[in-house]
MIDRENPA-927747 format. One record per atom (N, C-alpha, C): x, y, z; residue in one letter. Coordinates in steps of 0.2 Angstrom, whole numbers, plus 5000, padded with zeros to 4 digits. Layout:
% MIDRENPA-927747
XYZA;...
END
This chain:
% MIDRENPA-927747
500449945000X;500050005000X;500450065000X;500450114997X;500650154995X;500450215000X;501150255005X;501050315008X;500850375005X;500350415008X;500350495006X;500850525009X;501250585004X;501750635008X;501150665014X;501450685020X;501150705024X;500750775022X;501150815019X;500950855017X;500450885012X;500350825008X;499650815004X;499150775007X;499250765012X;498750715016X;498350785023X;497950765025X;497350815027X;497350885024X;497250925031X;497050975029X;497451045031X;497951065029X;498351115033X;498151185036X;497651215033X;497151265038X;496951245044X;496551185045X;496351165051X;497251145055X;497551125052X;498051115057X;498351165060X;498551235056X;498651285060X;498251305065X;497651315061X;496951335067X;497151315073X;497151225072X;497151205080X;497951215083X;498251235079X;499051245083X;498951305085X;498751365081X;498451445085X;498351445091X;497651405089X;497351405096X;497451375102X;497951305100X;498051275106X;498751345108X;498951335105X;499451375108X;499251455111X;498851495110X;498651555115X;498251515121X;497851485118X;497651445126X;498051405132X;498551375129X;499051365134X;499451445135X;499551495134X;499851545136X;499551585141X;498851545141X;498451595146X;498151545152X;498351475150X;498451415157X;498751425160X;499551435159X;500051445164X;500051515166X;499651565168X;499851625167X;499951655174X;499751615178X;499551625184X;500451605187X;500951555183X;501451555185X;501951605186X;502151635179X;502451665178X;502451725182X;501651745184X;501551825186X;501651805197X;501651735198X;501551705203X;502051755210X;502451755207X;502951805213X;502651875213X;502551915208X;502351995212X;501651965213X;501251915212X;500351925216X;500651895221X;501051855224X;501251825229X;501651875234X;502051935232X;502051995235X;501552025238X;501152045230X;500752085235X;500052075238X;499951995239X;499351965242X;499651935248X;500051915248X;500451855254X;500451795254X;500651775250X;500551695251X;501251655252X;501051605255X;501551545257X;501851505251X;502251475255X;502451415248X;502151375245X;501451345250X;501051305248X;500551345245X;500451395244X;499851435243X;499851425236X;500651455235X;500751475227X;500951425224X;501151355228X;501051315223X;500251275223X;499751285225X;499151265224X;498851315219X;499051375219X;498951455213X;498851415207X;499751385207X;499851395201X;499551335198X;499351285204X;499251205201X;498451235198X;497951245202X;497251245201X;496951245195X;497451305190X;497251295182X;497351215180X;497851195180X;497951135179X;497551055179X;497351065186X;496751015188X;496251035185X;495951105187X;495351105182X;495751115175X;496151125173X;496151085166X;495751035164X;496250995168X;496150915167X;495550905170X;495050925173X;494250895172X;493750925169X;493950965164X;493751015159X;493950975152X;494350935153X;494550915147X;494050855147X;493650825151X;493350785150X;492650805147X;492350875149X;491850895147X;491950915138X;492750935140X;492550945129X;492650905126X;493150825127X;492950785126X;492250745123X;491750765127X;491150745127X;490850785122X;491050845123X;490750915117X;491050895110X;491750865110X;491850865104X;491450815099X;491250755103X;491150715102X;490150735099X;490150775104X;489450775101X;489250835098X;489550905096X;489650945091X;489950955088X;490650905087X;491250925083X;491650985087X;492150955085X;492951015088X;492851085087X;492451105081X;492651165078X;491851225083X;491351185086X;491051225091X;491151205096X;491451135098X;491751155106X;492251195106X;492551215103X;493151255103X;493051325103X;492651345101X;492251425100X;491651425107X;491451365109X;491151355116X;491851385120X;492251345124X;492851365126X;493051425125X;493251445122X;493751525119X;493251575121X;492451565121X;492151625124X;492351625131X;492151565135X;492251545141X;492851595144X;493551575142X;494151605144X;494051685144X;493851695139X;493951755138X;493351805142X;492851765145X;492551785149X;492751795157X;493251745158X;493451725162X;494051775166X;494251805159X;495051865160X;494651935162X;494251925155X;493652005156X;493652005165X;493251975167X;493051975175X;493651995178X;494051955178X;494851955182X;495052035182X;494952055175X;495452115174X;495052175178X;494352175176X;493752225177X;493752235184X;493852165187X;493452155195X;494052155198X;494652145195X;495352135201X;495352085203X;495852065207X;496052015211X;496252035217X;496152005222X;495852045229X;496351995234X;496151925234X;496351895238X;496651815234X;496651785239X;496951705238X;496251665235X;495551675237X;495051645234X;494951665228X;494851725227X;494851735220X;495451745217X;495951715217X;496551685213X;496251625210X;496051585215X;495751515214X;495251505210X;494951565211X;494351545203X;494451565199X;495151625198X;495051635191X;495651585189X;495751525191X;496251485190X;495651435188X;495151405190X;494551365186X;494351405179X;494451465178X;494351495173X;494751475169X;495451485169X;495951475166X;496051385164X;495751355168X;495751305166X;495451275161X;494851325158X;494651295153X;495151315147X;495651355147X;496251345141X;496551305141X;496651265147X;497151205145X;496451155144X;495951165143X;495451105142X;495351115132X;495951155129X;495951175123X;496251095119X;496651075124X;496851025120X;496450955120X;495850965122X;495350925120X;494750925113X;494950985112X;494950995106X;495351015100X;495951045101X;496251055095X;496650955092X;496750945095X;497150865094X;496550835091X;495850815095X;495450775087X;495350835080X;495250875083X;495150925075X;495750915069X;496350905072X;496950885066X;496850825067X;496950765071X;496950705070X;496350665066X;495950715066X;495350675061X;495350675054X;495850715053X;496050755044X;496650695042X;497150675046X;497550605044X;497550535044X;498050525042X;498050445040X;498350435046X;498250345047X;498650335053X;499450345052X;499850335048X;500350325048X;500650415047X;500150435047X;500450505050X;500150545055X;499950525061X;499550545066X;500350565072X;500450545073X;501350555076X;501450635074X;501650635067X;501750695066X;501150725066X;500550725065X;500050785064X;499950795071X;499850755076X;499550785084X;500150805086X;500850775082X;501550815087X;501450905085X;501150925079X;501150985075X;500651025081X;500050985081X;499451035083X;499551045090X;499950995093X;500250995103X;500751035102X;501151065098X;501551105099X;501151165102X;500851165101X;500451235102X;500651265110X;500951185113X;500951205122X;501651245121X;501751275118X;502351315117X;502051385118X;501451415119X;501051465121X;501351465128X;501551425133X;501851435140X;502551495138X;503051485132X;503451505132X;503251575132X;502751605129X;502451665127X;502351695135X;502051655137X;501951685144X;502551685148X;502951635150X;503551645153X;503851705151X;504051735145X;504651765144X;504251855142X;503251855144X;502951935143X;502551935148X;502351905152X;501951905158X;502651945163X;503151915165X;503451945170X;503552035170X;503652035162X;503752095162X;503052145160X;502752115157X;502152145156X;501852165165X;501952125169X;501752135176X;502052225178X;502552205178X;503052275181X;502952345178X;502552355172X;502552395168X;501952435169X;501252375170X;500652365169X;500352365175X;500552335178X;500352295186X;500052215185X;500152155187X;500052095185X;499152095186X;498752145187X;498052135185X;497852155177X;498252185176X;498052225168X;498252195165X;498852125165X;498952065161X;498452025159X;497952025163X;497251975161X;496952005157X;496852055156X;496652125152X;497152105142X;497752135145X;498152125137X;497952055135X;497852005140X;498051925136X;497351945131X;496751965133X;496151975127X;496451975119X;496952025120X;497052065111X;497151995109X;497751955111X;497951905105X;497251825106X;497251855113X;496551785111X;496051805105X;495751855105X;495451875100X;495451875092X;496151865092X;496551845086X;496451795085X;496551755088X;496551685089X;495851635087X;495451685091X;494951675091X;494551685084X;494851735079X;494451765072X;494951695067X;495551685068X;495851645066X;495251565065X;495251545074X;495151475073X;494351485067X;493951525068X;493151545065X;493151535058X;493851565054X;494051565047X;494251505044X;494651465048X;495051415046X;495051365048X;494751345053X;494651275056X;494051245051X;494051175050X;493551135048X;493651075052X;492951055050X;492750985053X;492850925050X;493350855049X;493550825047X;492850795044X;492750765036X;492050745035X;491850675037X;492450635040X;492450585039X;492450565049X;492150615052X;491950615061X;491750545063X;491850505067X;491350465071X;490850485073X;490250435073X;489750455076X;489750475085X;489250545085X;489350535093X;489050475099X;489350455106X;489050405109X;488750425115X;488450385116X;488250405123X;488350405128X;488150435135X;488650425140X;488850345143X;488450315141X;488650225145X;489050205138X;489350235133X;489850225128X;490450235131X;490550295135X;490950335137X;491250295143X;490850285147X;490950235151X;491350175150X;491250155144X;491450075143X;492150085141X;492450135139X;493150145137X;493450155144X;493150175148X;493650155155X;493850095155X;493350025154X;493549975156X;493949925153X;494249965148X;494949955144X;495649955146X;495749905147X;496649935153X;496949985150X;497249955143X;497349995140X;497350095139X;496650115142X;496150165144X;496650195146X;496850155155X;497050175160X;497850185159X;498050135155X;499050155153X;499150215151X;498650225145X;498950285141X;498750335147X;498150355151X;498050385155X;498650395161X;498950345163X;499550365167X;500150385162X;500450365158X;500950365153X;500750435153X;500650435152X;500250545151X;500350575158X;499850545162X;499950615169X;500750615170X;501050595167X;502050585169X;502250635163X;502150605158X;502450655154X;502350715153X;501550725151X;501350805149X;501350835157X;501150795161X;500950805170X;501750845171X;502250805169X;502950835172X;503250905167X;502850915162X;502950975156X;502551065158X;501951015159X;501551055164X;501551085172X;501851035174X;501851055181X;502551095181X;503051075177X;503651125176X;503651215173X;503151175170X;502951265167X;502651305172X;502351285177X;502051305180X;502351355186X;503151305187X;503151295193X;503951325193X;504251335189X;505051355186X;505151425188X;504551485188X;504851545189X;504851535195X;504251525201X;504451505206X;505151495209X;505351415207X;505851385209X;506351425208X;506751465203X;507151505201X;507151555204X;506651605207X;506451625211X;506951615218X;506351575218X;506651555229X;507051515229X;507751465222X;508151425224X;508851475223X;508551525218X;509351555217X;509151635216X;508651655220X;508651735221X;508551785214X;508251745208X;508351765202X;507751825200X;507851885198X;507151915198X;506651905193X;506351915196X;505451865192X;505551875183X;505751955180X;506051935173X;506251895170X;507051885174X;507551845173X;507351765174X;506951765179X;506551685180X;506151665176X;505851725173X;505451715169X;505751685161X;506351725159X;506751695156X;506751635153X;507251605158X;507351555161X;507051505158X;506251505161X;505751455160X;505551455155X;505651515150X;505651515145X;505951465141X;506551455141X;507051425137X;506751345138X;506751315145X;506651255147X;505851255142X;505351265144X;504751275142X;504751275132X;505151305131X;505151295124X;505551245120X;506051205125X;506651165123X;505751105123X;505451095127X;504951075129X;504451045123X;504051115122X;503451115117X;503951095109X;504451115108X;504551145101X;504951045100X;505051015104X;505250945103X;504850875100X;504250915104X;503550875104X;503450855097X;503550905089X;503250865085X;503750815083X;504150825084X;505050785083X;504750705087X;504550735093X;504350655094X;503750615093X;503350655091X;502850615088X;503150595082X;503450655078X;504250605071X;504450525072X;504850535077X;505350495078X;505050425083X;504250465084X;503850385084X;503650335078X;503450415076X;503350375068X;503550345065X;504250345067X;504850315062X;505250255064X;505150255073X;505450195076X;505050175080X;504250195081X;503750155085X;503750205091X;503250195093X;502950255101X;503050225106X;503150165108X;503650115114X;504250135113X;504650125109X;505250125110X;505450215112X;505150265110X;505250325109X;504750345117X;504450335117X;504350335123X;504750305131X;504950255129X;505550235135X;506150265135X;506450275131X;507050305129X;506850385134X;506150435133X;506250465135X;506150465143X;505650425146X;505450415152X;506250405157X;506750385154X;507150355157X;507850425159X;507650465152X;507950535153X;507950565157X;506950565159X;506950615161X;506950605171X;506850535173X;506950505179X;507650515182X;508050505176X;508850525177X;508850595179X;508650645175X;508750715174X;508450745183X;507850725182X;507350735190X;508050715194X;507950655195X;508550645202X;509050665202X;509450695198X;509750755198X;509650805199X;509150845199X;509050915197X;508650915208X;508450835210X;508150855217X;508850885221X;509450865217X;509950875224X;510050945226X;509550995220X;509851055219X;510451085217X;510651065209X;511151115207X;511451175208X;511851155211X;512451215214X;512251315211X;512251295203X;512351355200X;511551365197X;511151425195X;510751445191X;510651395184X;511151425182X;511451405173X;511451325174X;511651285178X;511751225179X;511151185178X;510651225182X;509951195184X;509451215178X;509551285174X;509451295169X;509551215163X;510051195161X;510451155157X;510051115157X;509851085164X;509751015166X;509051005166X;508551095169X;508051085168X;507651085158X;508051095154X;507951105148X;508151045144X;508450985146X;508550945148X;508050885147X;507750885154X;506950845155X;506550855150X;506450935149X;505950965144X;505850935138X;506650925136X;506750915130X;506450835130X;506650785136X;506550715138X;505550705139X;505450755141X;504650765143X;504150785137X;504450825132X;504050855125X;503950775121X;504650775122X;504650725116X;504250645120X;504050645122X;503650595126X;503050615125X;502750665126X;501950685125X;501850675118X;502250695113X;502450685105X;502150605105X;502750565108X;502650475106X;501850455109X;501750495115X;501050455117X;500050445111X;500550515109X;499750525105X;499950525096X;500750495095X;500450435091X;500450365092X;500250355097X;500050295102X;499250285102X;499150355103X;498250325106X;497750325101X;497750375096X;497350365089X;497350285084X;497850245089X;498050165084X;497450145089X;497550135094X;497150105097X;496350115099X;496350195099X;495650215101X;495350245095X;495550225090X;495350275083X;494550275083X;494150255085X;493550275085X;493250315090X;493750315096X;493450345103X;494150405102X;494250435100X;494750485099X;494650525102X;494050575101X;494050625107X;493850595114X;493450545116X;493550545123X;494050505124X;494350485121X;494950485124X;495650525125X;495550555120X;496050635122X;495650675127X;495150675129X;495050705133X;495050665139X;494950595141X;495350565147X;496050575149X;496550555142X;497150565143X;497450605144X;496950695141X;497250745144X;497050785149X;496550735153X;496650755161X;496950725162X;497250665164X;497850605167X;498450675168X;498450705160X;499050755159X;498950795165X;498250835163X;498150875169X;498550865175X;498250815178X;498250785186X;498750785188X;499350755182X;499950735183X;500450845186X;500150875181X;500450925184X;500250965187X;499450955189X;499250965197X;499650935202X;499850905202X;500150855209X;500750875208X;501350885203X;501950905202X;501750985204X;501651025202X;501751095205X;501451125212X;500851055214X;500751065221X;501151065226X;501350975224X;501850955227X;502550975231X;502751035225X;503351075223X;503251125229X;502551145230X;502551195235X;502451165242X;502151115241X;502051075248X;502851045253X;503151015248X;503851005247X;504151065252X;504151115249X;504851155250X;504451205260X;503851215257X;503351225265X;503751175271X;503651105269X;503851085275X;504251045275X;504951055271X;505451045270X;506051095270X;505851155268X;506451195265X;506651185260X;506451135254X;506851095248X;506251055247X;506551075238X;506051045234X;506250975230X;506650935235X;507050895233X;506450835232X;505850825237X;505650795238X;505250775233X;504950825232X;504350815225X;504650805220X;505250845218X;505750805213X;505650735212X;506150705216X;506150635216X;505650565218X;505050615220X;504450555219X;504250565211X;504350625207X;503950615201X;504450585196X;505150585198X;505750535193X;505550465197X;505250455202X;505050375203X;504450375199X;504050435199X;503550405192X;503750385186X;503950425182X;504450405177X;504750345178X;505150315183X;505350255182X;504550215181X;504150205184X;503550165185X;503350155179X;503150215175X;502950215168X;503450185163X;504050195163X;504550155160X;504550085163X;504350065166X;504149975169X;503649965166X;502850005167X;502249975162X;502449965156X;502750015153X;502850015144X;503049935145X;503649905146X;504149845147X;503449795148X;502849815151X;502449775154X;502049745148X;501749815145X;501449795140X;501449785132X;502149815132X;502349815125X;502249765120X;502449705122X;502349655121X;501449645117X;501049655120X;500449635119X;500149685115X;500449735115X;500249785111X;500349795103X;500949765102X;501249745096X;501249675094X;500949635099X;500549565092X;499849605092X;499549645094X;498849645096X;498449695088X;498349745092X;498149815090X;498649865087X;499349835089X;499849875085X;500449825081X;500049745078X;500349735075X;500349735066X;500549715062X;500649745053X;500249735053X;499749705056X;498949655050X;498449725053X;498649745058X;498049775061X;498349875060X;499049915058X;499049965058X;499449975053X;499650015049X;500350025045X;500550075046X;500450115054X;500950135060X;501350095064X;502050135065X;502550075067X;502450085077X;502250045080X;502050055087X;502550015091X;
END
């Protein structure tokens, strides 16, 4: 059987659409990180405070991504998506208009914010539905680049704060969401060849897939440890080495970008040596790099190196997974990108909270470190667990002409 060149294969409008838009909605998920230190100035908060700040967009990420999951399915990507993007944008409107007062309403306008990172429950089926399998690797590595929008924020949020005051920053992020938003209206399409919507006792029954549950943990590790690092990097830089919130901001920049910009590389290089293998390779990186990085690196630049490092270990891992899960769930694609990317969520809910909880009552965030590089190893044990059965099964020649 004869391959299409990728790039004669779907549909290239709706791919940027979805990389747009996924990518300003991730710049306005973590927003709450980067600006994390002057609200933390001038609100007061603890170490655990501000790592629960910055986690709460994340979790309600991740249980937002289940509702669009279910919207996707039942009106298509291209009006959950314009559902979502008013949402948020309602969400910053209030924040900028009304202020920010205290630590409670930090908190909610972090549920607000969450429904951006529930963007990637829709942009990933909206291009996954336009390819072949044998280029799903690279089409969802393309349209998850978009979590490179964290870079945006890392490296203008700090400084847009000092300028503006980090309330009027919920205010600026509108102009480019609006862009984003006139963008996705023009150019996204709805792949014609959709599965039918299920019901919610269908929905259900893909839980009881183990399978379901792997790729759901295999995920809260990788994207959980991409996400929670994005989250939680000006912070650490911050209060590990005195570094001013610009400059930290920086910083997490580079890490976060080494991050996003890897991902379609690994969905590539799934596609070219299998999503097992590209996957383990990374999981083992990044469990290396974590238990190094808990002893605390002597120098800034050290801990820089090391944290862009993982990034790179951790992109390229959420790249291998999701050309992993369209082999297997290709009829159930949206809810289960929207399962898998709350697993994501959760994963860097618990790493960013962790982080703050850690250092609260330890002085050192050594701790949360090195439980989430034993995560990493644990996932790098399941893969070994199930590969095997995966590759006679659902991911052998008879059944894909994706290499898994």
């Amino acid at each position: 059987m004869q391959k299409t060149s990728f790039w004669k294969a779907g549909h290239k409008p709706t791919l940027f659409a979805a990389f747009f838009y996924f990518d300003l909605s991730f710049m306005v998920w973590v927003l709450l990180g980067p600006l994390a230190v002057q609200i933390s100035k001038d609100i007061g908060l603890s170490a655990a405070q501000k790592g629960l700040m910055v986690a709460t967009p994340l979790l309600a990420g991740a249980m937002l991504r289940i509702v669009m999951g279910v919207l996707v399915d039942h009106l298509k990507p291209k009006k959950a998506g314009i559902i979502g993007q008013v949402f948020v944008m309602a969400g910053l409107a209030w924040a900028w208009l009304g202020g920010l007062h205290n630590y409670t309403q930090l908190l909610i306008v972090g549920i607000f914010l969450g429904m951006a990172g529930a963007a990637f429950a829709v942009a990933l089926p909206l291009a996954s539905r336009w390819y072949p399998a044998e280029h799903q690797g690279t089409a969802l590595g393309i349209a998850g680049a978009g979590n490179s929008g964290t870079v945006l924020a890392s490296l203008f949020a700090p400084t847009l704060a000092i300028t503006f005051g980090w309330n009027n920053v919920f205010g600026l992020c509108l102009v480019p969401l609006a862009v984003a938003f006139v963008v996705y209206l023009v150019l996204a399409k709805d792949a014609p060849s959709a599965p039918p919507a299920k019901s919610a006792m269908e929905y259900l029954k893909v839980l009881k897939d183990k399978d379901a549950w792997w790729f759901m943990f295999f995920y809260s590790v990788s994207f959980g440890g991409f996400s929670g690092l994005a989250s939680s990097l000006v912070i650490y830089f911050n209060g590990q080495y005195s570094l001013p919130p610009v400059t930290a901001g920086y910083f997490t920049a580079l890490c976060v970008f080494a991050g996003s910009m890897v991902r379609p590389l690994g969905g590539r290089l799934a596609d070219r040596i299998g999503g097992i293998r590209t996957l383990s390779m990374m999981y083992f990186a990044a469990a290396l790099l974590l238990f190094v990085i808990s002893f605390g690196p002597a120098s800034s630049v050290t801990a820089l190196l090391l944290f862009m490092a993982a990034m790179l270990a951790l992109g390229g891992g959420n790249g291998a997974v999701f050309q992993l899960v369209p082999q297997r769930f290709k009829r159930e694609i949206g809810v289960m990108t929207g399962l898998v990317g709350m697993a994501g969520g959760v994963g860097g809910f618990y790493l960013a909270s962790s982080l703050g909880f850690s250092k609260q009552a330890t002085g050192s965030y050594q701790t949360g470190f090195l439980i989430f590089a034993a995560l990493a190893l644990l996932a790098l044990i399941g893969l070994s667990l199930v590969k095997t059965r995966w590759r006679t099964t659902w991911g052998s020649a008879a059944m894909t002409s994706a290499k898994v």
